[in-house]
C-alpha positions in Angstrom: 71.9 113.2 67.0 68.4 114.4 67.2 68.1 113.9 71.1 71.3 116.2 71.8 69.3 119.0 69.2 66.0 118.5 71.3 68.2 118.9 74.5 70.1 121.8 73.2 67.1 123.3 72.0 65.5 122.7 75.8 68.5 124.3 77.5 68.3 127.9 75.2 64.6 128.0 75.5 64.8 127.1 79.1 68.2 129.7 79.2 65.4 132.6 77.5 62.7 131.6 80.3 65.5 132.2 83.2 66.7 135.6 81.9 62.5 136.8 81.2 62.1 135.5 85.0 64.7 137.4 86.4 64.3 140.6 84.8 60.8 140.7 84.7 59.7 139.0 87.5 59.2 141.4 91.0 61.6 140.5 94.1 60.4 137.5 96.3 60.2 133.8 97.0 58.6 132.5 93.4 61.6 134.4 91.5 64.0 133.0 93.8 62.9 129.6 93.8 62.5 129.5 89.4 65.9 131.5 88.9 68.0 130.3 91.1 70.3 127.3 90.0 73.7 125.4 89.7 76.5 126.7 87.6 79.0 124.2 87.3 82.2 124.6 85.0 85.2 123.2 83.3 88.4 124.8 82.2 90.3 126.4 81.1 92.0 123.5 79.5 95.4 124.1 77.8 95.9 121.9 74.9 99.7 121.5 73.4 99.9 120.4 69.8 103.6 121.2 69.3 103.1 123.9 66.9 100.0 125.4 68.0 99.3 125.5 71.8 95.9 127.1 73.4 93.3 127.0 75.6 89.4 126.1 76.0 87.5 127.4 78.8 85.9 127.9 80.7 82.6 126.3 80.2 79.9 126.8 82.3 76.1 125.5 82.3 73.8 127.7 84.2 71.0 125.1 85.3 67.4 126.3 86.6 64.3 125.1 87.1 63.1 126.6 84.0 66.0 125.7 81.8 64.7 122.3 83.1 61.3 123.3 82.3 62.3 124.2 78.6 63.9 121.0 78.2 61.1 119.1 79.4 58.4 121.1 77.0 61.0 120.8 74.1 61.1 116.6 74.7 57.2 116.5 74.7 57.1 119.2 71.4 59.9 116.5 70.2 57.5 113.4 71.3 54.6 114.6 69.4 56.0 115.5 66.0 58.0 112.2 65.5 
């Protein structure tokens, strides 16, 4: 339980570092290269219970280098206090 909170964790801090990159950072290769990434997604997916029916989705993760970055730095913060 505590490694998916230390990876979830990673992935919003890492999510904050993106969004400061790409607003903040000026036009050119280094932005490019930390905020670009893979956005892979699921759904929507219908589900039928008989007497309630609906839908999930769609889920997407938007991985970057520094969402990778922030989960990295949250594992060694993790490694350190416990």
């Amino acid at each position: 339980m505590f490694h998916v909170l230390v990876l979830a964790s990673g992935f919003v801090a890492g999510g904050l570092l993106t969004q400061v990159a790409r607003r903040f950072l000026p036009a050119g290769a280094v932005k490019e290269f930390l905020t670009t990434g893979v956005t892979p997604a699921i759904g929507p997916l219908p589900i039928d219970l008989i007497i309630l029916k609906f839908a999930v989705g769609p889920v997407a993760l938007d991985v970057s280098l520094l969402s990778l970055l922030g989960v990295l730095i949250a594992y060694l913060i993790a490694r350190s206090l416990f």
